[in-house]
SEZA-423630 format. One line per field, with one value per atom (N, C-alpha, C, CB): residue number from 1; residue in three letters; atom name; y, z, x. Coordinates in steps of 0.02 Angstrom, whole numbers, plus 32768, in hexadecimal, padded with zeros to 4 digits. Glycine has a CB too. Layout:
N
pos <- NUM, ...;
code <- Ala, ...;
site <- CA, ...;
c2 <- Y, ...;
c3 <- Z, ...;
c1 <- X, ...;
This chain:
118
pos <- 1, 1, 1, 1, 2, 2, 2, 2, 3, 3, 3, 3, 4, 4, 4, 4, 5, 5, 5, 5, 6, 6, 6, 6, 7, 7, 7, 7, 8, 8, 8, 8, 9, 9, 9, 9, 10, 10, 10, 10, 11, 11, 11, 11, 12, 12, 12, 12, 13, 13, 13, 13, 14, 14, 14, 14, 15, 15, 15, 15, 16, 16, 16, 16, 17, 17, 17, 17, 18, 18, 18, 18, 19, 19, 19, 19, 20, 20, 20, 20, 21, 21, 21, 21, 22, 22, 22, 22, 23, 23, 23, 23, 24, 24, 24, 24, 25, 25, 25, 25, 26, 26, 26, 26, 27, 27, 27, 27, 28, 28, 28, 28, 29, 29, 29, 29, 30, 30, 30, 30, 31, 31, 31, 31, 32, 32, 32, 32, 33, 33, 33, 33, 34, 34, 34, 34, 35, 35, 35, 35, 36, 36, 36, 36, 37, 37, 37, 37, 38, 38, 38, 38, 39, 39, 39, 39, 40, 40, 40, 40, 41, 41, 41, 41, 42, 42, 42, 42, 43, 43, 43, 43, 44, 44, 44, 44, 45, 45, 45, 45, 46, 46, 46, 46, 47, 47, 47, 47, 48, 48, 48, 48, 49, 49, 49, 49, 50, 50, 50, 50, 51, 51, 51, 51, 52, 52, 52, 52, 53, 53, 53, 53, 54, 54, 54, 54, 55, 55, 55, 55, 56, 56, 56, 56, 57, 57, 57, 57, 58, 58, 58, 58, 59, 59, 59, 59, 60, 60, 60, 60, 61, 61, 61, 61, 62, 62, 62, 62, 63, 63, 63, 63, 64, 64, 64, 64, 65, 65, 65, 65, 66, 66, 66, 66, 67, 67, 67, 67, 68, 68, 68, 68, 69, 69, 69, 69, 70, 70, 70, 70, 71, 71, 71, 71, 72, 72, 72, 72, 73, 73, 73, 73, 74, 74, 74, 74, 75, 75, 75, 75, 76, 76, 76, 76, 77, 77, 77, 77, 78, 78, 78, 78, 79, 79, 79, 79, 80, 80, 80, 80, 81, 81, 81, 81, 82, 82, 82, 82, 83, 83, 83, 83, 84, 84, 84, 84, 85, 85, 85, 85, 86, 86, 86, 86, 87, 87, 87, 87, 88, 88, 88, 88, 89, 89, 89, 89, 90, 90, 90, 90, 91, 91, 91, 91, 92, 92, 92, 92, 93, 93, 93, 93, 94, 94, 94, 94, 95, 95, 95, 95, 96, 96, 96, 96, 97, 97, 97, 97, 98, 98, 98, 98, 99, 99, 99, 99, 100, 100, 100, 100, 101, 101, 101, 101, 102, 102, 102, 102, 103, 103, 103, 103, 104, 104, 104, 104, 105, 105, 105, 105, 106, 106, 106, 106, 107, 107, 107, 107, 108, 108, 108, 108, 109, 109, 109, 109, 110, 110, 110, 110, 111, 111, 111, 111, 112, 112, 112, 112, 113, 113, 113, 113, 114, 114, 114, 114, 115, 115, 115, 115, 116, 116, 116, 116, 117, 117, 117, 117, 118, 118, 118, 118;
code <- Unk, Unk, Unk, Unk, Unk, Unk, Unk, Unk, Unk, Unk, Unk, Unk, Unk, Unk, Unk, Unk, Unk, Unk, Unk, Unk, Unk, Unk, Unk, Unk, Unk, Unk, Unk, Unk, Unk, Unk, Unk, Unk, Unk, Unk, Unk, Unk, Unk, Unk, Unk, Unk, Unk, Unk, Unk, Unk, Unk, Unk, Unk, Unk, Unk, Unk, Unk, Unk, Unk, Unk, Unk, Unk, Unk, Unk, Unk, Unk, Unk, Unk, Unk, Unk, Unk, Unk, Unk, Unk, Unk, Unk, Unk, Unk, Unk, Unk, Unk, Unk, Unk, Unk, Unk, Unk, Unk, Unk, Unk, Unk, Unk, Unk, Unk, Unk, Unk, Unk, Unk, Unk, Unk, Unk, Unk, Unk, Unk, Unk, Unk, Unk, Unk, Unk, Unk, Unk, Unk, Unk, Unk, Unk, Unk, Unk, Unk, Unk, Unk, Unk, Unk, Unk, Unk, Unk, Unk, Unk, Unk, Unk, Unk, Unk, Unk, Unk, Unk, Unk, Unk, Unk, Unk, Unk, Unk, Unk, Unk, Unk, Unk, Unk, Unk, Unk, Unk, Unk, Unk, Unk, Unk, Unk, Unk, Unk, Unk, Unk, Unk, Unk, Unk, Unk, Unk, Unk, Unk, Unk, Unk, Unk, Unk, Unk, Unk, Unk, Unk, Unk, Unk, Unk, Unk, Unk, Unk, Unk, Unk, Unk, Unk, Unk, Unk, Unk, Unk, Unk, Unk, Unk, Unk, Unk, Unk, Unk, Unk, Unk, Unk, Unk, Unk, Unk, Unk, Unk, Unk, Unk, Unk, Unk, Unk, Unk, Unk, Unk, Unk, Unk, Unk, Unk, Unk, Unk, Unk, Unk, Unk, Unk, Unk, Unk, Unk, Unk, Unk, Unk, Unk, Unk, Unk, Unk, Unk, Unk, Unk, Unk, Unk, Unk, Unk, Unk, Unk, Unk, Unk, Unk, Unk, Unk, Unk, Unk, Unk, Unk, Unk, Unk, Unk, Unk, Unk, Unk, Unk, Unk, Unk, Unk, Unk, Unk, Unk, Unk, Unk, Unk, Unk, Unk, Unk, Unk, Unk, Unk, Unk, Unk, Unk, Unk, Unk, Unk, Unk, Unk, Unk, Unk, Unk, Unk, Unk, Unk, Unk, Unk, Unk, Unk, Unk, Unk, Unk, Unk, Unk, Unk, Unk, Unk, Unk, Unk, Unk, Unk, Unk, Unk, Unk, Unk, Unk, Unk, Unk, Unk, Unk, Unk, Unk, Unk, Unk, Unk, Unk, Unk, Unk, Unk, Unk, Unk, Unk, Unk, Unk, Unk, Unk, Unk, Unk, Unk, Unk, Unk, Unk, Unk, Unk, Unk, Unk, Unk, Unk, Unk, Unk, Unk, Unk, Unk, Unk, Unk, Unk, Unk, Unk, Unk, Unk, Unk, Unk, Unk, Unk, Unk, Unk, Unk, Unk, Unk, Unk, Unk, Unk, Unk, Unk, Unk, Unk, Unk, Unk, Unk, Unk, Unk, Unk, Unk, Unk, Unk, Unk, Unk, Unk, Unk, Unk, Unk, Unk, Unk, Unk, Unk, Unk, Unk, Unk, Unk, Unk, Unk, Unk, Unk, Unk, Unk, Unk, Unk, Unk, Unk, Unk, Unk, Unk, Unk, Unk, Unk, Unk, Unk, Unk, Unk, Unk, Unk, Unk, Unk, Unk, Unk, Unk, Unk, Unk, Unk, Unk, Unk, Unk, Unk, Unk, Unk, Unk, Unk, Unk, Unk, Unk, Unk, Unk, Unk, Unk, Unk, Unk, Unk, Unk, Unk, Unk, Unk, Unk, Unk, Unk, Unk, Unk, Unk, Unk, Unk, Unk, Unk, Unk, Unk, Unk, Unk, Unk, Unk, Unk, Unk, Unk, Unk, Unk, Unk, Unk, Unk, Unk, Unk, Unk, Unk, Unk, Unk, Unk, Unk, Unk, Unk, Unk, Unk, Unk, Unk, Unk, Unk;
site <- N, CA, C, CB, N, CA, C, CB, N, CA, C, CB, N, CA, C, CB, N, CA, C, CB, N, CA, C, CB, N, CA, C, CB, N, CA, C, CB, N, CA, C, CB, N, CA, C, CB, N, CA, C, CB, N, CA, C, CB, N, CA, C, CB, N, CA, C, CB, N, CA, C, CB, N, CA, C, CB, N, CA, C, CB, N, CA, C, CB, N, CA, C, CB, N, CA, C, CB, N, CA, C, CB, N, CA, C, CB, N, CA, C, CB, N, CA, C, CB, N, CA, C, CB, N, CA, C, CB, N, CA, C, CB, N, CA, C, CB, N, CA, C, CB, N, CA, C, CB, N, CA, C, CB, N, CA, C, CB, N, CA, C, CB, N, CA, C, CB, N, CA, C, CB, N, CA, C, CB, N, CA, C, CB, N, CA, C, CB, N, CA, C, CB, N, CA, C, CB, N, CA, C, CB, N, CA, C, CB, N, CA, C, CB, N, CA, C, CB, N, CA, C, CB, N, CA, C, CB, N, CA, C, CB, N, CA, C, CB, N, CA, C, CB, N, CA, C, CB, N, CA, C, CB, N, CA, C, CB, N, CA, C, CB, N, CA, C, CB, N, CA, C, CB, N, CA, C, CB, N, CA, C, CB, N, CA, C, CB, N, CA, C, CB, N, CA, C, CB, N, CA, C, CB, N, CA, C, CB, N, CA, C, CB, N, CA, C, CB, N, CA, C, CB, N, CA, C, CB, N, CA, C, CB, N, CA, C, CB, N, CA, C, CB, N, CA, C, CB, N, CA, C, CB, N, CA, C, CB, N, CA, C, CB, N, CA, C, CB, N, CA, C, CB, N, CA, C, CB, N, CA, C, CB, N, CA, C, CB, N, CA, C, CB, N, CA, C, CB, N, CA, C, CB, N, CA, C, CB, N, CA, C, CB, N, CA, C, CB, N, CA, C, CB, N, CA, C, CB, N, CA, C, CB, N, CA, C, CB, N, CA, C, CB, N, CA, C, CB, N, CA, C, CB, N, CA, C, CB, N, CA, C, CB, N, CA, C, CB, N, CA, C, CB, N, CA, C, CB, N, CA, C, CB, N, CA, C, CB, N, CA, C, CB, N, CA, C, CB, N, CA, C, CB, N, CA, C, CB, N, CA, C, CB, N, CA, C, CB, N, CA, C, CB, N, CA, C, CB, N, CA, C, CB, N, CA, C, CB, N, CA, C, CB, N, CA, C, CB, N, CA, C, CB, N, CA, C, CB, N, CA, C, CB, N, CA, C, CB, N, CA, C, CB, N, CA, C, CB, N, CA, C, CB, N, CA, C, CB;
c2 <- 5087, 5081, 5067, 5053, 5034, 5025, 5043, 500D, 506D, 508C, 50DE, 508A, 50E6, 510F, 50F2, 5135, 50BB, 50AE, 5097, 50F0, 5080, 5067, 50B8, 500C, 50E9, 5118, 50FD, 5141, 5112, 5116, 513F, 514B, 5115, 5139, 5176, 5104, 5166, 5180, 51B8, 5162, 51BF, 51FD, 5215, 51FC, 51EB, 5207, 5204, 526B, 51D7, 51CE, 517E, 51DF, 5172, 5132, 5106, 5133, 50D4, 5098, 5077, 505C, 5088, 5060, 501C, 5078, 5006, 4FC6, 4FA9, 4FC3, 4F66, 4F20, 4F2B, 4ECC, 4F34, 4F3F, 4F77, 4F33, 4FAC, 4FCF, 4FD4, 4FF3, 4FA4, 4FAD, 4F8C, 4F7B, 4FAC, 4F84, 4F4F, 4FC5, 4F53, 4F2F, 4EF1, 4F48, 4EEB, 4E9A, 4E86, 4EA1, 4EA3, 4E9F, 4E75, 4EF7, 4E97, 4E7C, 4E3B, 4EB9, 4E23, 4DF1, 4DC3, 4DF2, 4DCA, 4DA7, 4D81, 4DCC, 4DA3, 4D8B, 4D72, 4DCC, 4D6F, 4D5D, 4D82, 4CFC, 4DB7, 4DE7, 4DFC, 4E07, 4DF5, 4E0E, 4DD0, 4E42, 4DD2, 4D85, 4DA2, 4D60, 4D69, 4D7E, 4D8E, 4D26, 4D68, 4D92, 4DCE, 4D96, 4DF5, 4E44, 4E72, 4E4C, 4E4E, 4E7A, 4E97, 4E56, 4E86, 4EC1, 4EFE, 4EA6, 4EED, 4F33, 4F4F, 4F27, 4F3A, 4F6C, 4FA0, 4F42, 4FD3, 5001, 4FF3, 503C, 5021, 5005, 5059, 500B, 505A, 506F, 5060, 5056, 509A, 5093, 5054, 50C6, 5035, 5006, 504C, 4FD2, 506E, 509D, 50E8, 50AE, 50D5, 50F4, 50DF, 50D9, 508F, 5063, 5064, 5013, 5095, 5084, 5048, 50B2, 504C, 5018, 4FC8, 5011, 4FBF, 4F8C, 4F8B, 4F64, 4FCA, 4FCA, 4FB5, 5010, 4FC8, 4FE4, 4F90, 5010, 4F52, 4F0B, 4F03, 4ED3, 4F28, 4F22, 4F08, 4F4E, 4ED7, 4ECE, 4EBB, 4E90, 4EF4, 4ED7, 4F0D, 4EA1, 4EF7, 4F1D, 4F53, 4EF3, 4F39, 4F6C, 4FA6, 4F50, 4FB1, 4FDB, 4FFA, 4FBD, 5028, 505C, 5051, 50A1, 5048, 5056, 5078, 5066, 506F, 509C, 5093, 5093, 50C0, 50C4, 50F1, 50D4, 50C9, 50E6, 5117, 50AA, 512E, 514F, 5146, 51A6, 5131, 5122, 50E5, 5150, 50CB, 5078, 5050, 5062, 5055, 5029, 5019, 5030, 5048, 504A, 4FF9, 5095, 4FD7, 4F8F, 4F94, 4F6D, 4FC3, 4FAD, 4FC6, 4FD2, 4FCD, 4FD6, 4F84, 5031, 4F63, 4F1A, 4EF1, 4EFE, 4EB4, 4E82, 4E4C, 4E5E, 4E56, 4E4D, 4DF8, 4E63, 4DCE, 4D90, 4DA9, 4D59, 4DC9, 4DD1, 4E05, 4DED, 4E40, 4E6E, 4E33, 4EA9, 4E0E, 4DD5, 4DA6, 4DAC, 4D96, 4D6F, 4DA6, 4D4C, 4DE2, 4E03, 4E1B, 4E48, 4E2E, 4E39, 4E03, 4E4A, 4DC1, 4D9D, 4D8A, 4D7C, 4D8A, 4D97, 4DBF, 4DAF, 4E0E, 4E24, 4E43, 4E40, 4E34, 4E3D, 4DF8, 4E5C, 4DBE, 4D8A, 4DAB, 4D4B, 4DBA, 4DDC, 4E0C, 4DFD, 4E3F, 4E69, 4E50, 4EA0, 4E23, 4E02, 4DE3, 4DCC, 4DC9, 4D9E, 4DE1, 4D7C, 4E15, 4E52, 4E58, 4E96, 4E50, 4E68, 4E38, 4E87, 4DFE, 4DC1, 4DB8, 4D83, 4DD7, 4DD8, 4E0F, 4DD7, 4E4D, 4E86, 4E67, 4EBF, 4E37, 4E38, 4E06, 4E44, 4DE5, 4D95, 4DB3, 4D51, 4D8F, 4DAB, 4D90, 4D72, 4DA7, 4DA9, 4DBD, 4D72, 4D91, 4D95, 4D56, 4DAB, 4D56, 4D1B, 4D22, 4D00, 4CD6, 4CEC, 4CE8, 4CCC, 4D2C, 4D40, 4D09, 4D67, 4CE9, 4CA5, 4C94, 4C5F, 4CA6, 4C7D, 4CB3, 4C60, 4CF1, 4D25, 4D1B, 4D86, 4CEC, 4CFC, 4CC3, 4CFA, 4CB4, 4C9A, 4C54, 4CBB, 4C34, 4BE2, 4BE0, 4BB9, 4BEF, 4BE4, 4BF6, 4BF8, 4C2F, 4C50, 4C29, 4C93, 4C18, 4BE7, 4B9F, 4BE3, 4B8E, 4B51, 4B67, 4B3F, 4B9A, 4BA7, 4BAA, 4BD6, 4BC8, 4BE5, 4B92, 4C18, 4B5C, 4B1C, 4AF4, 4AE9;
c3 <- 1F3A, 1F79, 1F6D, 1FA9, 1F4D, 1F2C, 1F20, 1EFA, 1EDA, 1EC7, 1EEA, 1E84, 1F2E, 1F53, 1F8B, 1F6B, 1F87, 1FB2, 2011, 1FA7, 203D, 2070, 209B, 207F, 20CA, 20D2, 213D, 20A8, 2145, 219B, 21CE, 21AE, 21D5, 2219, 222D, 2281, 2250, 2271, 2263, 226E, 2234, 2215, 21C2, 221A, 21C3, 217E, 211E, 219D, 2138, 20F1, 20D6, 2108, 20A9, 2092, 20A9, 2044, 20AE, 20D4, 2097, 2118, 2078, 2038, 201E, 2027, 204C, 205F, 208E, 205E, 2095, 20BD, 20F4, 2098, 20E8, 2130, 2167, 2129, 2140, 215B, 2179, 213D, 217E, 217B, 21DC, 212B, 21F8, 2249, 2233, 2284, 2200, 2201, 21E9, 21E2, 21B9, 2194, 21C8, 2148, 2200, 2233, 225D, 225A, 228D, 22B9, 2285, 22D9, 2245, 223F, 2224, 2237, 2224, 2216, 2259, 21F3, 2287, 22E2, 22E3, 232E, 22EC, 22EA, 2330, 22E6, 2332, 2343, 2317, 232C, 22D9, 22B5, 2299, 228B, 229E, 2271, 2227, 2290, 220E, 21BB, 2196, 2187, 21C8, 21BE, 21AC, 21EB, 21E0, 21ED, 21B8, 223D, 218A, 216D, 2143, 2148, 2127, 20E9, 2118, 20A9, 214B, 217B, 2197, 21B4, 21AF, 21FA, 21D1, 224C, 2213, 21F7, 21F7, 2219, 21C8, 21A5, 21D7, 2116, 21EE, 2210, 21EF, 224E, 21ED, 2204, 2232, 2216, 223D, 2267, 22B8, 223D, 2287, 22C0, 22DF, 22B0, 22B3, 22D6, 2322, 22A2, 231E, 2346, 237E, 2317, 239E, 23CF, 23F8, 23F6, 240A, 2448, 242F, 2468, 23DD, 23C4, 239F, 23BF, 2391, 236E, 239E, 234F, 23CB, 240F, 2418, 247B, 23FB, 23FE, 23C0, 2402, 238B, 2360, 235D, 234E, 235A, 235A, 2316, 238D, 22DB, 22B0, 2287, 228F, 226D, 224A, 2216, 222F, 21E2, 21C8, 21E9, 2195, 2221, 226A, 226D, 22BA, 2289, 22A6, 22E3, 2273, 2322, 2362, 237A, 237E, 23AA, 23AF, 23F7, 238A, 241B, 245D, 2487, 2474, 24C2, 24D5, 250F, 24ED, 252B, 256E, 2596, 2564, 25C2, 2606, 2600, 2608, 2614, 261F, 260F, 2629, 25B9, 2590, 2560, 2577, 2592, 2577, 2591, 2592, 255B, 256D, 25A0, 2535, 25AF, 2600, 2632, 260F, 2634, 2674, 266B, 2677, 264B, 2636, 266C, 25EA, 265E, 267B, 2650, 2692, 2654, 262C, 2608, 264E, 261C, 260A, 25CB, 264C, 25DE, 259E, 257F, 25A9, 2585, 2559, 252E, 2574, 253F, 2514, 24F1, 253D, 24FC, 24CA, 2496, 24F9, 24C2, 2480, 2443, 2499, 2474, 243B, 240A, 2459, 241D, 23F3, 23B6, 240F, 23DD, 238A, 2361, 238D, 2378, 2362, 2330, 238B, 233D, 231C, 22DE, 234D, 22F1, 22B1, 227E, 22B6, 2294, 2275, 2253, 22AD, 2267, 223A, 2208, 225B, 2208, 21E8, 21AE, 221A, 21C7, 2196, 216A, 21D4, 216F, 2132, 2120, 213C, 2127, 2106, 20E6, 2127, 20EA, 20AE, 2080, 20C3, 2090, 205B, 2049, 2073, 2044, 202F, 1FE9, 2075, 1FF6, 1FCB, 1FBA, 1FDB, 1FB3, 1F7B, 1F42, 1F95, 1F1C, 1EB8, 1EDB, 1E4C, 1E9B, 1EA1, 1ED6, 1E9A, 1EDC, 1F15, 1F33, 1EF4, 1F64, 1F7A, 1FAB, 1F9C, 1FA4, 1FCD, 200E, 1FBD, 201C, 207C, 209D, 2097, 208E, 20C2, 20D9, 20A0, 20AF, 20BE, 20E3, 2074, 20DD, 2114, 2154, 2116, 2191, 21D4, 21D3, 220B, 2219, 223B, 2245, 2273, 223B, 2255, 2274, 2279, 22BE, 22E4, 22D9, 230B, 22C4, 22C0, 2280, 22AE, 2258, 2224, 2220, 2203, 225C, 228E, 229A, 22D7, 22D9, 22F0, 22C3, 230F, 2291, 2254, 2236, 2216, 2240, 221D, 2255, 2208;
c1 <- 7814, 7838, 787F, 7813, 787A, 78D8, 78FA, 78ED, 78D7, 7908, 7920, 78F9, 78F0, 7910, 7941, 78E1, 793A, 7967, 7951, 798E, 7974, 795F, 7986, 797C, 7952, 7953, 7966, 790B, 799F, 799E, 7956, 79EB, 7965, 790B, 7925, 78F2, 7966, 799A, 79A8, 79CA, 79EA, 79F8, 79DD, 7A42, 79A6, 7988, 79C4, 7978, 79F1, 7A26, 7A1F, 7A88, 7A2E, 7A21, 7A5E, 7A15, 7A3B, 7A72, 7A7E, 7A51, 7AC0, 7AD3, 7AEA, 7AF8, 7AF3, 7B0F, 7B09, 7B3E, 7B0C, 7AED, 7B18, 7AF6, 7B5F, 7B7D, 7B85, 7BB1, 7B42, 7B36, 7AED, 7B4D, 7ACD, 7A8D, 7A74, 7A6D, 7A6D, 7A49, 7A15, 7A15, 79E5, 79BA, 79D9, 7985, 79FB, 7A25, 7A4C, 7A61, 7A70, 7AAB, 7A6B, 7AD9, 7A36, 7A0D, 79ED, 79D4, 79DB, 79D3, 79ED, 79B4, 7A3C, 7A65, 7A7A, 7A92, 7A6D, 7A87, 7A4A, 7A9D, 7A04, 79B3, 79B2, 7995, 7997, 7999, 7936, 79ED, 793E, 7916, 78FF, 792F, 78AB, 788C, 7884, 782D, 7892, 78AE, 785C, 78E5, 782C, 77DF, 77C2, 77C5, 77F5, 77F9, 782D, 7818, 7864, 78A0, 7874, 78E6, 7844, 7831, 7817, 77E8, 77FC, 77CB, 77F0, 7793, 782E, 783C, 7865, 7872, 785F, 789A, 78E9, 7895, 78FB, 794E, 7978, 7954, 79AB, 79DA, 7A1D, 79D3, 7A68, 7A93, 7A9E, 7A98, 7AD6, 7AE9, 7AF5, 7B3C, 7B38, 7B43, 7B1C, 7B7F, 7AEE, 7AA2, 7A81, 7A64, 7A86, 7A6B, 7AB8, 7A50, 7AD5, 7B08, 7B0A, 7B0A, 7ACB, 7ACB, 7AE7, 7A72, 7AE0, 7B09, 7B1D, 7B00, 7B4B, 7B8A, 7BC3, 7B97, 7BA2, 7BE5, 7C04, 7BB4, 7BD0, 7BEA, 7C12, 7BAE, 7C2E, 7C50, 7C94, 7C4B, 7CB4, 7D08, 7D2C, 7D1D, 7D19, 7D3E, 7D51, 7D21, 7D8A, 7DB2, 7D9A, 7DD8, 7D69, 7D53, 7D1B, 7D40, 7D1A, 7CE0, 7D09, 7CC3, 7D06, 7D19, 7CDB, 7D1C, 7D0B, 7CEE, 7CC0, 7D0B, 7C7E, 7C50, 7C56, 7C0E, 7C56, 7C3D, 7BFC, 7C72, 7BD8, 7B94, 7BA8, 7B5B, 7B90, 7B9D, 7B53, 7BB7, 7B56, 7B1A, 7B05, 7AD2, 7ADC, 7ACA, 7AC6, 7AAD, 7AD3, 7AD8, 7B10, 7AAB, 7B49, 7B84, 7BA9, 7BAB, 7BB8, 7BD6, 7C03, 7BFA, 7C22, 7C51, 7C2C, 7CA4, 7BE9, 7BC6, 7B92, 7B92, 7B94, 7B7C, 7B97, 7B98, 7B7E, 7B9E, 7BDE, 7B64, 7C19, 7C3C, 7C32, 7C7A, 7C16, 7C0D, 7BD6, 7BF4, 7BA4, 7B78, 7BA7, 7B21, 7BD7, 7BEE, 7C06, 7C23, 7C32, 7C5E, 7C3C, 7C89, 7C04, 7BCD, 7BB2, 7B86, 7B89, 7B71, 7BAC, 7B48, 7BEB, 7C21, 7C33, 7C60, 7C41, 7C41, 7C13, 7C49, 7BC1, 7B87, 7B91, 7B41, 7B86, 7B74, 7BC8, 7B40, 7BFA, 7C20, 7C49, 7C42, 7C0E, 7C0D, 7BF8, 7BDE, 7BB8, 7B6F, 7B90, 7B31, 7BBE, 7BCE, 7C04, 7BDE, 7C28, 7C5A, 7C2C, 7C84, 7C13, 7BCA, 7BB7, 7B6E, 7BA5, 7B94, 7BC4, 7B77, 7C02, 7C31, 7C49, 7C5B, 7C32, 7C35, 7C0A, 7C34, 7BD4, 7B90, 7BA6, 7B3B, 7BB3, 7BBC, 7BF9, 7BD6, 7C36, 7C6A, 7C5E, 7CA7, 7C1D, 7C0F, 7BF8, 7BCB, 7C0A, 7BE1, 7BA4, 7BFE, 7B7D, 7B2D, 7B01, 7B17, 7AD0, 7A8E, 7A7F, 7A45, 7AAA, 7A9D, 7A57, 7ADE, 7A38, 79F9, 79F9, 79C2, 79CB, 79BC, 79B9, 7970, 79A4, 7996, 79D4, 7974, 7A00, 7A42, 7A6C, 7A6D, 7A47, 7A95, 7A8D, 7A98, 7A5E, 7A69, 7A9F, 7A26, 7AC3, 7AF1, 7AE3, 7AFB, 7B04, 7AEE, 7AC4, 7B15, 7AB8, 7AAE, 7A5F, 7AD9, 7A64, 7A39, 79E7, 7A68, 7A08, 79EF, 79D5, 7A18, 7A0B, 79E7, 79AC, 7A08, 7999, 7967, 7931, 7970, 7929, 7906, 78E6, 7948, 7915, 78FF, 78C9, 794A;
């Protein structure tokens, strides 16, 4: 299974990297119990629209939804919270992605998030 690689549910291509991956993104925000990362299925980030579309950072390229779960049909107090997680969360893979070595899982969710976990 490794050495094929972590395969999208989604569009069936391998997700090559951490800052590409929905499943490391949802449990880096805790979103995902770190119980579950070996089982669940692995996705594209921008597979998963409904939370890419919370993305604000420079290395993204923008995703947008169309119909009800498009963030400007939201309530803008939660658009501005989920934007703020979930675009730590992605900042956070893109710091594990550019650290030497392997640093350990335990250590990629968010403060906040790691509190909870203790």
């Amino acid at each position: 299974m490794c050495e094929a690689g972590y395969r999208c549910d989604v569009c069936g291509k391998d997700v090559e990297t951490i800052s590409q991956s929905d499943l490391y993104l949802r449990f880096v925000i805790g979103e995902l119990d770190p119980e579950v990362l070996h089982t669940a299925a692995e996705r594209h980030i921008r597979c998963n629209p409904v939370l890419a579309q919370f993305i604000d950072h420079p290395d993204f390229e923008p995703v947008s939804v169309s119909g009800p779960f498009d963030r400007l049909a939201l309530d803008p107090a939660f658009v501005t919270a989920r934007q703020e997680l979930v675009s730590r969360g992605y900042a956070r893979l893109v710091e594990l992605e550019r650290q030497r070595g392997e640093p350990d899982v335990t250590s990629y969710p968010l403060p906040e998030v790691l509190d909870r976990y203790r």
